[in-house]
C-alpha positions in Angstrom: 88.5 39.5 76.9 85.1 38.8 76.7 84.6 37.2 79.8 86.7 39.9 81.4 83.9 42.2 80.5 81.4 39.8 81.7 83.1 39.1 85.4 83.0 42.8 85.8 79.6 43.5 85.0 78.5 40.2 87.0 80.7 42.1 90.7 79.0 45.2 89.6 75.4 43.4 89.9 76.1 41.6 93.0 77.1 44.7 94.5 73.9 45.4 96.7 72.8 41.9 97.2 73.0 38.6 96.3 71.1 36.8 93.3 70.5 34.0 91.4 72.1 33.0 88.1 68.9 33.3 86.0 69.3 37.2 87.4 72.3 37.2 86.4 72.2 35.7 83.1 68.9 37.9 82.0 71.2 41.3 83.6 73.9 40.0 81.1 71.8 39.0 78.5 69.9 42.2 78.3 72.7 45.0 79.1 75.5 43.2 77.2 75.1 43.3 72.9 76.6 39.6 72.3 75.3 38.2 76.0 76.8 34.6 77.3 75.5 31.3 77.3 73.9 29.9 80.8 77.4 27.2 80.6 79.4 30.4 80.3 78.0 32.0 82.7 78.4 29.0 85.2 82.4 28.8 84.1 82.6 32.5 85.6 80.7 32.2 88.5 82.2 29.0 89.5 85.9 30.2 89.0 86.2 33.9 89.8 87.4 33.6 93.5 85.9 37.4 93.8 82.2 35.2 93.2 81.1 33.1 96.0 77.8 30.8 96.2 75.6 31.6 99.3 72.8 29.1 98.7 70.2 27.6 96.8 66.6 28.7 95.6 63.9 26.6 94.8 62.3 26.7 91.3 59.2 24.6 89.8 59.0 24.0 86.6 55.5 23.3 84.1 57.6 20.4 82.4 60.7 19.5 84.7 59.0 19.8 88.3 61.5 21.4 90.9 64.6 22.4 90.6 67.4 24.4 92.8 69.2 27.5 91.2 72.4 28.9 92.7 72.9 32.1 94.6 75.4 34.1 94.1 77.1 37.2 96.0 80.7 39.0 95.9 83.2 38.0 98.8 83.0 41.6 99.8 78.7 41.4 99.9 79.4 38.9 102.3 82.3 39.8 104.4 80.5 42.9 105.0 77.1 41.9 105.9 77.7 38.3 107.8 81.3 38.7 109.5 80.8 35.4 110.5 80.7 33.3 107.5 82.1 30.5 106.6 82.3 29.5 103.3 79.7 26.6 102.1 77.1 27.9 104.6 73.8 29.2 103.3 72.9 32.9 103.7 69.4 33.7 104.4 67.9 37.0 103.8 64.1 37.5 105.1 61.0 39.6 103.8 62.5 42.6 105.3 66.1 42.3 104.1 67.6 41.1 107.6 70.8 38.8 106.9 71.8 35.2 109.0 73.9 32.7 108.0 71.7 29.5 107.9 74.3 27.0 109.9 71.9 26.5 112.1 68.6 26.8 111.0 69.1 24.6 108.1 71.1 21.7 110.2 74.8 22.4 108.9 74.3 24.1 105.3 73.3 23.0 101.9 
């Protein structure tokens, strides 16, 4: 039940545009009384076919150095704005908010 409520708050916040899953987990952790747990949230993200992962952000980190984070959008986010996409193929979205799938700027995806 829980993660019921969770999955639907997490397609509800991916509505307008993708994010990354520390967005997603402070949205949750701060909107929801009980929250989730950043494995948790993983589970759901990775297992709801609804949820699909566009890409990767870098992160740097005082004590670990870089990292990459996962971005996250709804199938219907994407089938929307990039008719085109094929799934495992990064989406980029510029300063101004313009969409391209990054195939082939990025030499073939992730």
């Amino acid at each position: 039940m829980k993660t019921t409520r969770i999955r639907e708050k997490i397609k509800k916040f991916l509505g307008d545009r993708p994010r990354n899953t520390a967005e997603i987990l402070e949205h949750i952790n701060s909107t929801m009384r009980h929250g989730t747990t950043s494995q948790q949230l993983g589970n759901v993200l990775s297992k709801d076919k609804d949820i699909v992962k566009v890409g990767y952000i870098k992160r740097s980190g005082i004590l670990s150095g870089g990292y990459d984070i996962c971005e996250w959008a709804t199938r219907t986010w994407v089938s929307s704005n990039c008719p085109g996409w094929e799934e495992g193929t990064p989406i980029i979205i510029d300063q101004e908010g313009n969409v391209t799938t990054g195939a082939s700027k990025l030499n073939g995806g992730f």
